[in-house]
C-alpha positions in Angstrom: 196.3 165.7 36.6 199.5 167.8 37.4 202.6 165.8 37.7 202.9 166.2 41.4 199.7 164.1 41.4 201.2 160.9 39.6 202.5 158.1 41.0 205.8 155.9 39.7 204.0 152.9 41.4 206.4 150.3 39.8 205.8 147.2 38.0 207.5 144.8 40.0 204.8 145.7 42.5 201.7 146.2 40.7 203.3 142.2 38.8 201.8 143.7 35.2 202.9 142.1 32.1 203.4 144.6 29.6 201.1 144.6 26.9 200.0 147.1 24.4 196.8 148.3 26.2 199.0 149.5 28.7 200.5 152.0 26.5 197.2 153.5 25.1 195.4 156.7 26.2 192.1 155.0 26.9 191.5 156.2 30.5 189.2 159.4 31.3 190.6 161.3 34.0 188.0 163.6 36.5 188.5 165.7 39.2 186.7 164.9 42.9 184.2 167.2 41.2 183.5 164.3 38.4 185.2 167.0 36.0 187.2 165.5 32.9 190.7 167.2 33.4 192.7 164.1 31.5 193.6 161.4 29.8 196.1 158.7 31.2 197.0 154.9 30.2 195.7 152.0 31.8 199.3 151.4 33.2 199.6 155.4 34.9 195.4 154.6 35.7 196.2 151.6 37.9 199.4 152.9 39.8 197.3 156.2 40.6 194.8 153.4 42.0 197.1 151.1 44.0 198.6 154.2 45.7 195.0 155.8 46.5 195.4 158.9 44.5 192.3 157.8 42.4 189.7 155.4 42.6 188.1 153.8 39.2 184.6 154.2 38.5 182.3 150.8 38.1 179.8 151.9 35.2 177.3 150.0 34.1 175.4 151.5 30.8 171.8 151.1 29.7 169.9 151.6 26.6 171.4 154.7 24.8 174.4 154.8 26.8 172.9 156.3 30.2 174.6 155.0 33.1 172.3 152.7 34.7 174.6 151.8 37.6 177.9 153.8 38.5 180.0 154.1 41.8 183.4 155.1 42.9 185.4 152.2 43.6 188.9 151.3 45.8 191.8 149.6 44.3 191.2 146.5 46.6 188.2 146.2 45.5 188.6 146.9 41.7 191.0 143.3 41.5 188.1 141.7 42.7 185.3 142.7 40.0 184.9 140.3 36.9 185.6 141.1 33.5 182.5 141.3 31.3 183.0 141.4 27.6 183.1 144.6 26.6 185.7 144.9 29.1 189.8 145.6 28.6 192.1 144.0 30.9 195.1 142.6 32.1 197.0 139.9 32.9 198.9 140.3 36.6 201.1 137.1 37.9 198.2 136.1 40.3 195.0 137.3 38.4 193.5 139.1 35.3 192.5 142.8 36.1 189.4 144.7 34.5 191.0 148.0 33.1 189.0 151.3 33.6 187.6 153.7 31.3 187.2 156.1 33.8 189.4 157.3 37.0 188.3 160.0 39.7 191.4 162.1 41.2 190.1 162.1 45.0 192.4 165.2 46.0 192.2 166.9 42.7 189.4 170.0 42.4 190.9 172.1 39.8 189.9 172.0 35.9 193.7 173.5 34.4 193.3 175.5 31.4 195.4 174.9 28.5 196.0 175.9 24.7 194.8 174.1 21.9 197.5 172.2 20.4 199.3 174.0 17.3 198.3 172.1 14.3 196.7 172.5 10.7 193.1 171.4 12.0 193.3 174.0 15.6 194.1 177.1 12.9 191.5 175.9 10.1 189.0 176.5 13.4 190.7 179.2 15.2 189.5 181.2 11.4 186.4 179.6 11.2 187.3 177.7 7.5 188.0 180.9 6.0 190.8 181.9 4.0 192.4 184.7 5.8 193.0 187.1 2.7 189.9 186.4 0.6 187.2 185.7 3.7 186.1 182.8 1.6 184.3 179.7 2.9 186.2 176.8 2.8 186.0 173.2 2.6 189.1 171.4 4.8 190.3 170.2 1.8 190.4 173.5 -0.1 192.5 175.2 2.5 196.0 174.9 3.7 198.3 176.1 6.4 200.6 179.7 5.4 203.0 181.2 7.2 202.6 185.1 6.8 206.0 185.6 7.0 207.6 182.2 5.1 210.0 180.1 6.8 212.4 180.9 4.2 212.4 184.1 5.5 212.8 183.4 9.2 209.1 182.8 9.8 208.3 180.9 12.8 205.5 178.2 13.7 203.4 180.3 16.1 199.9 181.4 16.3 201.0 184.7 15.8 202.8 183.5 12.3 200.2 180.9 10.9 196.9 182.0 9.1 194.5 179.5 7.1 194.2 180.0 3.4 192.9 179.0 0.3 195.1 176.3 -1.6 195.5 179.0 -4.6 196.3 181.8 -2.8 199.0 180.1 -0.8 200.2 179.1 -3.8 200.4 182.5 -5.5 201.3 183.9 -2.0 204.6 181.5 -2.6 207.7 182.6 -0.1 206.7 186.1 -0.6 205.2 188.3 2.4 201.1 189.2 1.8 201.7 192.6 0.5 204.9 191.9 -1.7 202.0 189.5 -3.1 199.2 191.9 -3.4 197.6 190.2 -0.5 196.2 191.4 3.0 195.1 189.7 6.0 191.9 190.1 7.5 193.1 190.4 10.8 196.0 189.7 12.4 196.2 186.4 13.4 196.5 185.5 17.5 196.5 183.0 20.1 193.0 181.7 21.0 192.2 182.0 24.9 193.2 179.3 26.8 190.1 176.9 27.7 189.4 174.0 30.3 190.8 170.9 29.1 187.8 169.3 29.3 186.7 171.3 26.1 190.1 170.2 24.3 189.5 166.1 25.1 188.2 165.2 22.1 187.2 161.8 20.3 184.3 161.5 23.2 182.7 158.9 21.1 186.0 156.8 21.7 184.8 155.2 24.9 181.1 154.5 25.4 181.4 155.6 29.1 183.0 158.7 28.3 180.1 160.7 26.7 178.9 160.7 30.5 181.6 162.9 31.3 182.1 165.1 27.5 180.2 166.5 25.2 180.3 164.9 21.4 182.2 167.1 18.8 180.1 168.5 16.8 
Protein backbone atom coordinates (compact mmCIF):
# COMPACT_ATOMS: atom_id res chain seq x y z
CA UNK A 1 0.00 0.00 0.00
CA UNK A 2 1.53 3.39 -1.02
CA UNK A 3 2.31 5.65 1.87
CA UNK A 4 -0.58 8.05 1.16
CA UNK A 5 -2.72 4.98 2.16
CA UNK A 6 -1.28 4.56 5.78
CA UNK A 7 -2.55 5.73 8.75
CA UNK A 8 -0.39 7.22 12.00
CA UNK A 9 -3.47 6.08 14.01
CA UNK A 10 -1.61 6.50 17.41
CA UNK A 11 -1.25 4.34 20.35
CA UNK A 12 -2.71 6.33 22.95
CA UNK A 13 -5.85 5.79 21.01
CA UNK A 14 -5.77 2.32 19.72
CA UNK A 15 -4.48 1.78 24.21
CA UNK A 16 -1.86 -1.09 22.67
CA UNK A 17 0.85 -2.28 24.87
CA UNK A 18 3.82 -2.70 22.88
CA UNK A 19 5.00 -6.06 22.42
CA UNK A 20 7.15 -7.79 20.02
CA UNK A 21 4.32 -9.12 17.59
CA UNK A 22 3.67 -5.72 17.01
CA UNK A 23 6.90 -5.22 15.30
CA UNK A 24 6.81 -8.35 12.97
CA UNK A 25 5.82 -8.48 9.24
CA UNK A 26 3.17 -11.15 9.73
CA UNK A 27 0.20 -9.32 8.06
CA UNK A 28 -0.79 -10.07 4.22
CA UNK A 29 -1.82 -6.97 2.58
CA UNK A 30 -4.59 -7.31 -0.63
CA UNK A 31 -5.97 -4.93 -2.73
CA UNK A 32 -10.17 -4.56 -2.94
CA UNK A 33 -9.44 -7.00 -5.74
CA UNK A 34 -8.17 -9.71 -2.95
CA UNK A 35 -4.65 -9.12 -4.69
CA UNK A 36 -1.50 -9.45 -2.31
CA UNK A 37 0.24 -6.03 -2.91
CA UNK A 38 2.04 -6.12 0.95
CA UNK A 39 3.18 -6.94 3.96
CA UNK A 40 2.53 -4.72 7.16
CA UNK A 41 2.91 -5.34 11.09
CA UNK A 42 0.11 -6.11 13.21
CA UNK A 43 0.54 -2.61 14.78
CA UNK A 44 0.41 -0.56 10.97
CA UNK A 45 -2.58 -3.71 10.28
CA UNK A 46 -4.79 -2.45 13.15
CA UNK A 47 -4.48 1.45 12.71
CA UNK A 48 -5.30 0.90 8.92
CA UNK A 49 -8.40 -0.92 10.54
CA UNK A 50 -9.55 1.54 13.26
CA UNK A 51 -9.43 4.33 10.67
CA UNK A 52 -11.41 2.22 7.92
CA UNK A 53 -8.80 2.11 5.30
CA UNK A 54 -8.87 -1.80 5.61
CA UNK A 55 -10.94 -4.32 6.96
CA UNK A 56 -9.36 -7.81 8.31
CA UNK A 57 -10.39 -10.93 6.89
CA UNK A 58 -12.08 -13.73 9.39
CA UNK A 59 -10.63 -17.10 7.87
CA UNK A 60 -11.47 -20.13 9.01
CA UNK A 61 -9.29 -23.14 7.25
CA UNK A 62 -10.26 -26.77 6.59
CA UNK A 63 -8.47 -29.87 5.90
CA UNK A 64 -5.42 -29.02 3.59
CA UNK A 65 -5.58 -25.45 4.32
CA UNK A 66 -8.75 -24.50 2.08
CA UNK A 67 -10.73 -21.81 3.51
CA UNK A 68 -13.72 -23.29 4.75
CA UNK A 69 -15.15 -19.97 6.03
CA UNK A 70 -13.82 -16.43 5.17
CA UNK A 71 -15.43 -12.80 5.20
CA UNK A 72 -14.35 -9.27 5.27
CA UNK A 73 -14.72 -7.94 8.55
CA UNK A 74 -15.02 -4.09 10.23
CA UNK A 75 -12.82 -2.87 12.97
CA UNK A 76 -15.80 -2.79 15.45
CA UNK A 77 -16.41 -5.89 14.83
CA UNK A 78 -12.96 -7.52 14.69
CA UNK A 79 -12.53 -6.41 18.87
CA UNK A 80 -15.37 -8.44 19.42
CA UNK A 81 -14.25 -11.97 17.77
CA UNK A 82 -12.52 -14.50 20.23
CA UNK A 83 -9.15 -15.68 20.12
CA UNK A 84 -8.84 -19.30 19.16
CA UNK A 85 -5.49 -21.02 19.60
CA UNK A 86 -3.74 -20.79 16.73
CA UNK A 87 -4.45 -17.19 16.94
CA UNK A 88 -1.81 -14.06 17.68
CA UNK A 89 -3.03 -11.29 19.73
CA UNK A 90 -2.87 -8.45 21.84
CA UNK A 91 -3.36 -7.09 24.95
CA UNK A 92 -5.25 -3.41 24.77
CA UNK A 93 -6.12 -1.62 28.35
CA UNK A 94 -9.76 -2.82 28.11
CA UNK A 95 -9.57 -6.23 26.19
CA UNK A 96 -7.24 -8.73 24.30
CA UNK A 97 -7.45 -8.32 20.39
CA UNK A 98 -7.19 -11.28 17.82
CA UNK A 99 -4.33 -10.04 15.36
CA UNK A 100 -4.89 -10.75 11.58
CA UNK A 101 -3.03 -12.55 9.05
CA UNK A 102 -4.75 -11.00 6.44
CA UNK A 103 -5.97 -7.23 5.63
CA UNK A 104 -8.06 -6.06 2.54
CA UNK A 105 -7.20 -2.29 1.34
CA UNK A 106 -10.96 -1.23 0.57
CA UNK A 107 -9.85 1.89 -1.67
CA UNK A 108 -6.74 0.24 -3.00
CA UNK A 109 -7.12 -1.54 -6.85
CA UNK A 110 -3.65 -1.36 -8.03
CA UNK A 111 -0.94 -4.26 -7.87
CA UNK A 112 2.57 -1.68 -7.92
CA UNK A 113 5.34 -3.22 -9.59
CA UNK A 114 8.62 -3.31 -8.12
CA UNK A 115 12.36 -4.64 -8.45
CA UNK A 116 13.65 -7.58 -6.86
CA UNK A 117 15.69 -6.58 -4.04
CA UNK A 118 19.64 -6.55 -4.83
CA UNK A 119 21.12 -9.41 -3.10
CA UNK A 120 23.42 -12.62 -3.57
CA UNK A 121 20.28 -15.04 -3.79
CA UNK A 122 18.08 -12.31 -6.57
CA UNK A 123 21.46 -12.51 -8.96
CA UNK A 124 22.18 -16.35 -8.42
CA UNK A 125 18.36 -16.48 -10.07
CA UNK A 126 18.41 -13.48 -12.27
CA UNK A 127 21.53 -16.16 -14.11
CA UNK A 128 19.71 -19.08 -13.63
CA UNK A 129 22.75 -20.80 -11.15
CA UNK A 130 25.18 -20.35 -13.75
CA UNK A 131 28.48 -19.00 -13.65
CA UNK A 132 28.49 -16.14 -15.89
CA UNK A 133 32.02 -16.87 -17.63
CA UNK A 134 32.04 -20.63 -17.76
CA UNK A 135 27.94 -21.33 -18.31
CA UNK A 136 28.37 -23.92 -15.73
CA UNK A 137 25.57 -25.30 -13.54
CA UNK A 138 25.87 -24.45 -10.21
CA UNK A 139 25.01 -25.50 -6.78
CA UNK A 140 24.28 -22.18 -4.38
CA UNK A 141 27.03 -23.16 -2.49
CA UNK A 142 29.46 -23.40 -5.47
CA UNK A 143 28.84 -19.85 -6.62
CA UNK A 144 29.55 -16.45 -5.35
CA UNK A 145 28.72 -12.91 -6.05
CA UNK A 146 31.64 -10.84 -8.59
CA UNK A 147 31.67 -7.54 -9.35
CA UNK A 148 32.88 -7.25 -13.11
CA UNK A 149 34.50 -4.29 -12.53
CA UNK A 150 36.01 -4.83 -8.67
CA UNK A 151 35.26 -2.33 -6.07
CA UNK A 152 38.76 -1.66 -5.76
CA UNK A 153 38.56 -0.24 -8.92
CA UNK A 154 35.51 1.90 -8.48
CA UNK A 155 33.00 -0.85 -9.20
CA UNK A 156 29.66 -0.23 -7.96
CA UNK A 157 26.81 -2.60 -6.43
CA UNK A 158 24.34 -2.51 -9.30
CA UNK A 159 22.65 -4.98 -11.50
CA UNK A 160 24.49 -3.68 -14.21
CA UNK A 161 27.97 -4.42 -12.10
CA UNK A 162 27.23 -7.84 -10.36
CA UNK A 163 27.31 -11.32 -12.24
CA UNK A 164 27.08 -14.82 -10.45
CA UNK A 165 30.15 -16.98 -10.69
CA UNK A 166 31.80 -19.93 -9.78
CA UNK A 167 33.81 -19.77 -6.41
CA UNK A 168 37.14 -20.58 -8.45
CA UNK A 169 36.86 -18.35 -11.03
CA UNK A 170 36.06 -15.45 -8.75
CA UNK A 171 38.87 -16.34 -7.14
CA UNK A 172 41.26 -16.33 -10.12
CA UNK A 173 39.19 -13.45 -11.55
CA UNK A 174 40.72 -11.62 -8.17
CA UNK A 175 40.42 -7.52 -8.45
CA UNK A 176 41.30 -7.87 -12.02
CA UNK A 177 38.65 -6.93 -14.88
CA UNK A 178 37.29 -10.30 -16.92
CA UNK A 179 39.61 -9.89 -19.88
CA UNK A 180 42.77 -8.62 -17.89
CA UNK A 181 41.88 -12.29 -16.47
CA UNK A 182 41.41 -14.14 -19.56
CA UNK A 183 37.75 -14.26 -18.76
CA UNK A 184 34.44 -13.15 -20.78
CA UNK A 185 31.01 -12.72 -19.81
CA UNK A 186 28.25 -14.41 -21.38
CA UNK A 187 26.17 -11.60 -21.59
CA UNK A 188 26.14 -8.54 -20.16
CA UNK A 189 24.54 -8.51 -17.11
CA UNK A 190 21.09 -6.25 -16.59
CA UNK A 191 18.27 -5.32 -14.44
CA UNK A 192 15.47 -7.90 -14.47
CA UNK A 193 11.93 -6.35 -15.40
CA UNK A 194 10.08 -5.02 -12.73
CA UNK A 195 7.23 -7.61 -11.64
CA UNK A 196 3.94 -7.36 -9.34
CA UNK A 197 4.86 -7.51 -5.85
CA UNK A 198 2.74 -10.13 -5.32
CA UNK A 199 5.44 -12.39 -7.18
CA UNK A 200 8.28 -10.90 -4.95
CA UNK A 201 6.23 -11.79 -1.35
CA UNK A 202 7.87 -14.68 -0.57
CA UNK A 203 7.95 -17.20 2.51
CA UNK A 204 3.98 -18.04 1.54
CA UNK A 205 4.31 -21.11 3.70
CA UNK A 206 4.89 -18.44 6.66
CA UNK A 207 1.30 -18.04 7.44
CA UNK A 208 -1.18 -20.90 6.84
CA UNK A 209 -3.84 -18.42 5.55
CA UNK A 210 -1.58 -16.90 3.16
CA UNK A 211 -1.22 -19.68 0.58
CA UNK A 212 -4.93 -18.57 -0.20
CA UNK A 213 -3.63 -15.45 -1.55
CA UNK A 214 0.26 -16.69 -3.02
CA UNK A 215 1.66 -19.13 -4.75
CA UNK A 216 4.43 -21.55 -2.83
CA UNK A 217 8.06 -20.95 -3.99
CA UNK A 218 9.03 -23.45 -5.76
Amino acid sequence: MPAEESCHLSLDTCHIFMTDILNKNIVLVLNRNWQAINIRTPQEAFCQMATNVATALDIELGDGDQARALRPVTWDEWITLPIRPPDNAVRTAHSIIRVPTVIVAVNFAKVPKKRPKLCARTVRERDANRCQYTGRLLRPEEGSLDHVVPRSRGGADTWENLVWSAKDVNQRKADRLPHEAGLRLLAAPRAPKELPVSALIRNAHRVAEWKLFLKAEP
